[in-house]
C-alpha positions as CSV (number, residue, x, y, z in Angstrom):
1,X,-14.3,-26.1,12.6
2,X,-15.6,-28.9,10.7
3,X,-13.2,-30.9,8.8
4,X,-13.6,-30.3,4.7
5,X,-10.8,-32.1,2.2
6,X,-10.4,-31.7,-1.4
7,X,-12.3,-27.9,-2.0
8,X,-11.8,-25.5,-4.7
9,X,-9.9,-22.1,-4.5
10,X,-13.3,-19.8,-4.0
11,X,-14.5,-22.4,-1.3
12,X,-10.9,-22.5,0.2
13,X,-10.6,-18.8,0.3
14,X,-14.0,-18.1,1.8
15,X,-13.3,-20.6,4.8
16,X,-9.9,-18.7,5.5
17,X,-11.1,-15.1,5.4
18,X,-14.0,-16.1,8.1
19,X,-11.3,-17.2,10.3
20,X,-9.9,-13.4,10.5
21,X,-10.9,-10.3,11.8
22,X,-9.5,-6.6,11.6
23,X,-7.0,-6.8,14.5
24,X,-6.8,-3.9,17.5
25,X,-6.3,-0.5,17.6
26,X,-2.8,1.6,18.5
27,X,-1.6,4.8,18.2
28,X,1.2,5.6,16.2
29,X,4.0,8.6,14.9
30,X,3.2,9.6,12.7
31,X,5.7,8.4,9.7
32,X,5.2,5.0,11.0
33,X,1.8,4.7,10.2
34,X,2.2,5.2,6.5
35,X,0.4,2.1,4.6
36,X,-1.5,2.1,7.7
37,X,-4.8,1.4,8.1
38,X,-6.8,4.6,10.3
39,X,-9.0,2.8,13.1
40,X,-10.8,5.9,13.9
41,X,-11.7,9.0,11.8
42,X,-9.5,12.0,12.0
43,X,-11.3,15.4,12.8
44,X,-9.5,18.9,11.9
45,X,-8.7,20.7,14.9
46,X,-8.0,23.7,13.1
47,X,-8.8,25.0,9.6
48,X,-6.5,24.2,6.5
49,X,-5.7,27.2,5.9
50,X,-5.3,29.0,9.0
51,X,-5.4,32.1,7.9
52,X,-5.5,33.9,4.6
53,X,-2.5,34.1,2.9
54,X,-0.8,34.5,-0.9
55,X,-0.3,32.4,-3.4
56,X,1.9,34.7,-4.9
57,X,4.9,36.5,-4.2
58,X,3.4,40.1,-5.7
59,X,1.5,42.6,-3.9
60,X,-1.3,42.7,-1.4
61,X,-3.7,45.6,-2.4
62,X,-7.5,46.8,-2.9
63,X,-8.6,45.8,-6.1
64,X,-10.4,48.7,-7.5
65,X,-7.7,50.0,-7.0
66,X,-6.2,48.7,-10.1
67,X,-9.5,47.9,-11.7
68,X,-8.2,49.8,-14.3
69,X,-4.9,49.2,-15.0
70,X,-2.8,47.7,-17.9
71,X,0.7,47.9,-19.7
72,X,-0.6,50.5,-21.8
73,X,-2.4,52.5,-18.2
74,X,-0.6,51.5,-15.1
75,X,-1.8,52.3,-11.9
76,X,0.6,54.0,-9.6
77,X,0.5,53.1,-5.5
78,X,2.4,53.7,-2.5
79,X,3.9,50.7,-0.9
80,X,3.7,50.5,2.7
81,X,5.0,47.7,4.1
82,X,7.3,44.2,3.3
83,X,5.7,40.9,4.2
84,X,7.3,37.6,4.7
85,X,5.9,34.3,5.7
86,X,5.8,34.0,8.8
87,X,5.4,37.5,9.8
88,X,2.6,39.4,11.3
89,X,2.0,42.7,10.1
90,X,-0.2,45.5,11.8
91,X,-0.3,47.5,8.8
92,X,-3.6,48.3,7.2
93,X,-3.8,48.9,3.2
94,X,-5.8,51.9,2.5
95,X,-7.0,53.0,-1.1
96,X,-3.8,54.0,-3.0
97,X,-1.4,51.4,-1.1
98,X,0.3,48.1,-1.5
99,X,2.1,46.0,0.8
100,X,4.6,43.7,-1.4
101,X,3.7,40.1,0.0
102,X,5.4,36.7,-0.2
103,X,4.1,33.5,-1.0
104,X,2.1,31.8,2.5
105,X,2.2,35.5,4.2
106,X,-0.8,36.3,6.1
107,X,-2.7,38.9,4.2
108,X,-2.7,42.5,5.4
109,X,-5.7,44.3,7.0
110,X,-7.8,46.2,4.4
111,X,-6.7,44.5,1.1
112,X,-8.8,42.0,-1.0
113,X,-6.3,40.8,-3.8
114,X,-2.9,40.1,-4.7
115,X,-1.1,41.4,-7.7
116,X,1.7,39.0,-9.0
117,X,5.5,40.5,-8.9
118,X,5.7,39.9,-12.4
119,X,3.3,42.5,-13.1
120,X,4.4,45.0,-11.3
121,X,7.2,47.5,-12.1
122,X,9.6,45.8,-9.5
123,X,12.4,44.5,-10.9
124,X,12.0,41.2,-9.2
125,X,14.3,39.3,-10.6
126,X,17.5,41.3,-9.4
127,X,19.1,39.4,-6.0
128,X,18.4,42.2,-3.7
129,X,15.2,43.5,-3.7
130,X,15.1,46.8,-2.0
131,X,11.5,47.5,-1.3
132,X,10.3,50.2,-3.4
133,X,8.5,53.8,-2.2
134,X,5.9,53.6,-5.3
135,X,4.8,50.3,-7.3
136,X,3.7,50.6,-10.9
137,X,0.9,47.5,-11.8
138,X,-0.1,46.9,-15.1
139,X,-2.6,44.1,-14.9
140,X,-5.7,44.1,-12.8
141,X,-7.0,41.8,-10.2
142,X,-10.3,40.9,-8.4
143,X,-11.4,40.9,-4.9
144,X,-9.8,37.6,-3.9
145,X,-7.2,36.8,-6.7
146,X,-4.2,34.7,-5.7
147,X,-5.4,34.9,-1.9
148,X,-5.7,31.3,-0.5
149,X,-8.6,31.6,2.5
150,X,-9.1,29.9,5.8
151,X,-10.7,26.5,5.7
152,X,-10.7,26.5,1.9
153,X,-9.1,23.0,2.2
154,X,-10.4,21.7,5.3
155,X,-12.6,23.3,7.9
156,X,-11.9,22.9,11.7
157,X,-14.2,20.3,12.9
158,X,-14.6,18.4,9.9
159,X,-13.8,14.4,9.1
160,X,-11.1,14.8,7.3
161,X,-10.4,11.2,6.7
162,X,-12.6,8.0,7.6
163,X,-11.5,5.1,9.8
164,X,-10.6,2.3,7.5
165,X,-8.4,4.8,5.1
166,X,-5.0,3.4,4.0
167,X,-2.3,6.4,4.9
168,X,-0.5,7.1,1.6
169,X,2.5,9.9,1.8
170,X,-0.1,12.4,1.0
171,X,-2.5,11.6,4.0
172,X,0.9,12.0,5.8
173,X,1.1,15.3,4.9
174,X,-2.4,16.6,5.9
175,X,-2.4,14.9,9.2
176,X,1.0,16.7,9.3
177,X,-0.7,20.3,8.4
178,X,-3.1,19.4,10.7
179,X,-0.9,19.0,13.7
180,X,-2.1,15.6,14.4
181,X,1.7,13.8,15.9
182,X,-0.1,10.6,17.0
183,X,-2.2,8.4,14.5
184,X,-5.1,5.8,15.7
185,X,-4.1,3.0,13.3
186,X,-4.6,-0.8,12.9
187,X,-2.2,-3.4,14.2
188,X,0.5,-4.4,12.3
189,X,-0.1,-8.5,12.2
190,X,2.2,-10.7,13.4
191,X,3.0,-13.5,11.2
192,X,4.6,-16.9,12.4
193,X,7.2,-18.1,10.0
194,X,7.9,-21.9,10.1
195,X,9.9,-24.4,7.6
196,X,10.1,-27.9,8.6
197,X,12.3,-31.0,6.8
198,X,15.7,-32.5,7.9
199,X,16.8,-31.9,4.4
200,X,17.2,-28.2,5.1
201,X,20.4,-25.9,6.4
202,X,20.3,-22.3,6.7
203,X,20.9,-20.2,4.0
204,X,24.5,-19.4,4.9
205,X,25.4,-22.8,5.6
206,X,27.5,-25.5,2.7
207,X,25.3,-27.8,1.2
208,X,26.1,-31.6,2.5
209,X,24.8,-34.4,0.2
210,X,20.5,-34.5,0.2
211,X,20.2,-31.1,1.4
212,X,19.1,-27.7,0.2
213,X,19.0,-24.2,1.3
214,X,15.6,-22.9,3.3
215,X,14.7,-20.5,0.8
216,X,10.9,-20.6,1.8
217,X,11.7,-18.6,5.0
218,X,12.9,-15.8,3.3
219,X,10.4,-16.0,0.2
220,X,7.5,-15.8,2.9
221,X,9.0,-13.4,5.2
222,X,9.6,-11.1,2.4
223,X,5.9,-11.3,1.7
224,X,4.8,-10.3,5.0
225,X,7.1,-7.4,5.1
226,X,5.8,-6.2,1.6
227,X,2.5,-6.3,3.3
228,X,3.0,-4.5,6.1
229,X,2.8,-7.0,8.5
230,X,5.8,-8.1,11.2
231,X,7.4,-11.4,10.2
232,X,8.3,-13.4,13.1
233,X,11.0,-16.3,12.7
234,X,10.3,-19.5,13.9
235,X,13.5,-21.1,12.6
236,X,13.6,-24.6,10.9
237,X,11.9,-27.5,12.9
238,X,12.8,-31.2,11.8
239,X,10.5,-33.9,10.9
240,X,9.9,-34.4,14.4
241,X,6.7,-33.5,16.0
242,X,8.4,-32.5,19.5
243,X,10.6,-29.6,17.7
244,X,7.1,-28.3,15.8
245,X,5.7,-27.8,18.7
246,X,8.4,-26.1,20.6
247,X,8.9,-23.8,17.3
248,X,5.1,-23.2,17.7
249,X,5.0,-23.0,21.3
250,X,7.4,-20.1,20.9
251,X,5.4,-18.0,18.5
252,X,2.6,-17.9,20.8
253,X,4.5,-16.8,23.5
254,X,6.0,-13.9,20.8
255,X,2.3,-13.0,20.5
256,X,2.0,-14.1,16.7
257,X,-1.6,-13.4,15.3
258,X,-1.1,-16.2,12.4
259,X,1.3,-18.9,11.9
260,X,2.4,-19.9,8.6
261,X,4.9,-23.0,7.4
262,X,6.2,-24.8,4.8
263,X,6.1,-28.5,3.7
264,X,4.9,-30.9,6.5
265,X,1.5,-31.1,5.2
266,X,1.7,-33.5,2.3
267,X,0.6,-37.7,2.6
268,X,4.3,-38.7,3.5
269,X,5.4,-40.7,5.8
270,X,7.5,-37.5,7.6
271,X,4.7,-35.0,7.0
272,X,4.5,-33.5,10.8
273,X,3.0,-30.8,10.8
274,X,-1.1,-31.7,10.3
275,X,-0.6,-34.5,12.7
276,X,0.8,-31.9,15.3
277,X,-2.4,-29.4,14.2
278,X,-4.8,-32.6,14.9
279,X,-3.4,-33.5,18.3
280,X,-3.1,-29.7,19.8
281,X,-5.5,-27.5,17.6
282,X,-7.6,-28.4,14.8
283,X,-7.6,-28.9,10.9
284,X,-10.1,-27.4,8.7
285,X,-9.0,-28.8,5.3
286,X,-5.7,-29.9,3.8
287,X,-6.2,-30.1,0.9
288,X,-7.1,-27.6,-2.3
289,X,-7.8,-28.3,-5.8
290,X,-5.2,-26.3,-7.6
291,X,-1.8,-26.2,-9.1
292,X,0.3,-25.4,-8.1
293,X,-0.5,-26.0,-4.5
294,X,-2.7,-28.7,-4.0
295,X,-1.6,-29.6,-0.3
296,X,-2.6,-26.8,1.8
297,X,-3.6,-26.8,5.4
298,X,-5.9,-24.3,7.0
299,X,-6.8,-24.7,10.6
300,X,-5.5,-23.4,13.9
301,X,-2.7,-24.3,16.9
302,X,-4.0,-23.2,20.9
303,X,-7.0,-20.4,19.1
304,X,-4.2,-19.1,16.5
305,X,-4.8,-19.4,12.9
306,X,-3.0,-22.4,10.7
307,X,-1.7,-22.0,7.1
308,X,0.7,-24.9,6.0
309,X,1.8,-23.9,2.6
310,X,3.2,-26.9,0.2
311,X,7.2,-27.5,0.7
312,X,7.9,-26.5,-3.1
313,X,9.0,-22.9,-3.1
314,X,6.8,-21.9,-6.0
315,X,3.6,-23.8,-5.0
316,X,4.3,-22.2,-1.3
317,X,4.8,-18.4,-2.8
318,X,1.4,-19.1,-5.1
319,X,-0.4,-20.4,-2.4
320,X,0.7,-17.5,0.3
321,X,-0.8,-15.2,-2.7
322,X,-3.9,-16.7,-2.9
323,X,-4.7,-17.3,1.2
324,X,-1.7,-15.5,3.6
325,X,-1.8,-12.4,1.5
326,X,-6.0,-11.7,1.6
327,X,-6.2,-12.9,5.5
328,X,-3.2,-10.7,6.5
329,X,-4.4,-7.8,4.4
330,X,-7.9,-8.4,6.4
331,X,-6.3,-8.6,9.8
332,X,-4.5,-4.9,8.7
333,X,-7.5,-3.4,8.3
334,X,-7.5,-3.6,4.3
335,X,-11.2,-3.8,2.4
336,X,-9.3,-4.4,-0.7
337,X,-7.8,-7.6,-0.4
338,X,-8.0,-9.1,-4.0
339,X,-5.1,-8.4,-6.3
340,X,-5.9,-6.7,-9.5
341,X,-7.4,-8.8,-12.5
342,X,-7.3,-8.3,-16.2
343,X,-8.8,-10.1,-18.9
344,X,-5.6,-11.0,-21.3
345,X,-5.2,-13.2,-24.9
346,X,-3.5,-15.9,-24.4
347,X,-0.6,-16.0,-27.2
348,X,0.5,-20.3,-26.9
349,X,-1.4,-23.0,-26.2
350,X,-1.2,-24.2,-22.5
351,X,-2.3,-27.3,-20.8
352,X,-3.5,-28.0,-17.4
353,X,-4.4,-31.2,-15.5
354,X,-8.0,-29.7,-14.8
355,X,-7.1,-28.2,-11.4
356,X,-7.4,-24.8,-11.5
357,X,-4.3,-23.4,-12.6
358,X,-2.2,-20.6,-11.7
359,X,0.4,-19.9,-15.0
360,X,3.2,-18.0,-14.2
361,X,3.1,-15.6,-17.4
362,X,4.1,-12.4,-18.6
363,X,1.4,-9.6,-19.5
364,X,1.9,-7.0,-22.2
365,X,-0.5,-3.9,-23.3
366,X,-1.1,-4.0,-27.2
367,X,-1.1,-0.7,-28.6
368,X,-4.8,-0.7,-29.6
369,X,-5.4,-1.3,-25.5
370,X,-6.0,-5.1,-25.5
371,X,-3.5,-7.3,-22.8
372,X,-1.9,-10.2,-24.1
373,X,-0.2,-13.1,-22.3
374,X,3.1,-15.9,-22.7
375,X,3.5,-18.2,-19.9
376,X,7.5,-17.7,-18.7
377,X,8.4,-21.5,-20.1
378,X,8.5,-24.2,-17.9
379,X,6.1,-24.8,-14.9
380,X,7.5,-26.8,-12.5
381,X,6.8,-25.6,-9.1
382,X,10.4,-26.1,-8.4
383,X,11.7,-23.5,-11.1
384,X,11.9,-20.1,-8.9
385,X,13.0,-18.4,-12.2
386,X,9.9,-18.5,-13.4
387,X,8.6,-16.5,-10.9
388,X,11.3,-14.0,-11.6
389,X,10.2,-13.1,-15.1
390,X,6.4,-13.1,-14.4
391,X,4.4,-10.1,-13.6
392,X,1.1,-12.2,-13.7
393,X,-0.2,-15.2,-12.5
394,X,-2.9,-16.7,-15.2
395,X,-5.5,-18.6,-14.0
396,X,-7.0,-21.6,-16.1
397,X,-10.1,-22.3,-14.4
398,X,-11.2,-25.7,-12.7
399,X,-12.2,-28.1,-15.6
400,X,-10.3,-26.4,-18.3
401,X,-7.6,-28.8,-19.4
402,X,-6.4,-27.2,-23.2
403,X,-6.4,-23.7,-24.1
404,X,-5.9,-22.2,-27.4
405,X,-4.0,-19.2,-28.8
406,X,-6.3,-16.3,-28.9
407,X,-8.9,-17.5,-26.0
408,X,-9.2,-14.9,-22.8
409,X,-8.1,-15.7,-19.5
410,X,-8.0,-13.6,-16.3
411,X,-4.7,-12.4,-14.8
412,X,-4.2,-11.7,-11.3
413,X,-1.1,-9.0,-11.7
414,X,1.6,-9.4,-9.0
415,X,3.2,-6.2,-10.6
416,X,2.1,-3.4,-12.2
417,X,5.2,-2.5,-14.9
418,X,5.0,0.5,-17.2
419,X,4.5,-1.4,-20.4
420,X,1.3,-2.9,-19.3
421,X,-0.4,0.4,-17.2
């Protein structure tokens, strides 16, 4: 790819997300393919449901029969036979009978409705219920009350779901119904994870003087996992361009379909990383014009895509948002891929340095409907906090520099908390 430096976010974005396509197909169980994405449509192999059954427990009967009846003129009938779910019976209602029935019980022979226990004569809320000789009803039904029928959800040999569906708990459960054990899904990605500097030691190691904890690591691999996608540890490689490679080297032999690091991709003098993408792979920019995150690599190590996100933790968790998250979500399978945007009132005045900006704020719902916003203090891309007590990111767009109280931003929401939807 040609070499571009300096773009915006939109220009940025749109280079990444051609580098990605929707990854290979593999068949699943199917509880692990929840928040999965199908690669092929499902077709019912049998009819949802398979039979007609009850929606009641009450009694399976003719309905002009009781065409009549009421609590003031009930309609006497001879019950024939008991039937639970998951019983077969032979029994065929003729005019004058009842079979008492149970909720999901296939429906006898002969009959075309379903009275409810409750109003019948039975006394059906004693512990025991003997089965009676004669029924009294006093409310009448017609022909196909409280009977559920085959197919009336699905029909055998109809697309029940397209490929490309996401598989939420209640796809789960129709696939389930549908006897389908094994589901045709999209690939989980597999995601590099890479931090580079000699000033970091692993997160249970003591601090010695000019060192920190590698918190990026576990910031980005938490990511990945909340995306689905398989996070593959790549460790901590110095500021030497020997130990990248080996760290990368190993990645490709765990099969990873994206690497992603931290810091190394700045101006300074121990920035490794792009020189080790420029000797053994390529770079297609490095940098992008917004804050936080302005040094930001995109390019690719022996045919595997690049992203080196910024060393600062909160410039590397904003940037993952705005370029890992949409090109793993697109290797997944995902047609969504933005997060979801509201327009919001800004309630202080905030500055930028006419990058376009990414405030780490707070949204709230007004009573009369209207979403305002408060930035969570300071900005730093070193205060994690911050990230903490936002559920929004605000963006101040290229150019702006000063906004005032009351003027309307968008907000990308990174949650979705009750006092806001």
């Amino acid at each position: 790819m040609a070499r571009q430096e300096d773009l915006t976010v939109e220009e940025a974005l749109k280079l990444v997300l051609e580098g990605f396509a929707v990854l290979d197909a593999e068949r699943v169980p199917i509880l692990q393919a929840l928040n999965r994405v199908l690669s092929e449509a499902v077709t019912a192999l049998n009819s949802l449901p398979p039979f007609a059954n009850s929606s009641m427990d009450g009694y399976a009967l003719r309905a002009e029969d009781v065409a009549s009846a009421s609590r003031q003129q009930s309609v006497a009938l001879r019950v024939v036979a008991d039937i639970a779910a998951g019983s077969v019976s032979e029994v065929e209602i003729r005019r004058g009978t009842a079979a008492r029935i149970m909720t999901g019980a296939p429906m006898p022979s002969g009959a075309d409705a379903v009275v409810p226990v409750e109003a019948t004569s039975e006394r059906w809320r004693d512990a025991v219920r003997v089965l009676p000789e004669e029924i009294l009803v006093y409310e009448a039904v017609r022909p196909g009350d409280y009977i559920r029928f085959p197919g009336e959800d699905v029909r055998a040999g109809s697309e029940v779901l397209p490929a490309g569906h996401v598989l939420r708990p209640q796809e789960i459960g129709v696939l389930a119904s549908l006897g389908v054990a094994e589901i045709p899904v999209v690939r989980k990605p597999r995601v590099g994870v890479l931090a580079t500097g000699d000033e970091l030691v692993a997160v249970e190691e003591e601090l010695r003087p000019g060192t920190i904890r590698n918190s990026n690591s576990y910031a980005q691999t938490a990511q990945i996992i909340s995306l689905g996608a398989e996070p593959v540890s790549l460790g901590i490689a110095r500021d030497d361009e020997s130990d990248v490679r080996a760290r990368l080297s190993a990645g490709l032999d765990a099969g990873v379909d994206l690497f992603i690091s931290s810091a190394g991709v700045s101006v300074g003098a121990y920035d490794v990383v792009k020189a080790v993408l420029e000797a053994e792979g390529n770079v297609g920019f490095w940098r992008v014009r917004m804050r936080p995150g302005k040094p930001l690599a995109y390019g690719s190590y022996h045919g595997v895509p690049y992203l080196g996100l910024p060393g600062n933790p909160v410039s590397a968790m904003v940037s993952f948002e705005r370029f890992a998250r949409p090109a793993i979500l697109k290797m997944a399978g995902r047609r969504n891929l933005a997060r979801p945007c509201v327009e919001v009132e800004m309630q202080e005045e905030v500055h930028s340095d006419g990058r376009e900006t990414y405030l780490r704020a707070i949204v709230t719902r007004a009573p009369e409907g209207r979403y305002t916003a408060s930035s969570t203090g300071s900005q730093g891309s070193h205060i994690m906090t911050s990230l903490i007590q936002a559920n929004a990111l605000v963006i101040i767009p290229e150019g702006v520099k000063n906004v005032k109280v009351g003027e309307k931003l968008d907000a990308l929401m990174i949650d979705w908390p009750g006092n806001v939807f």
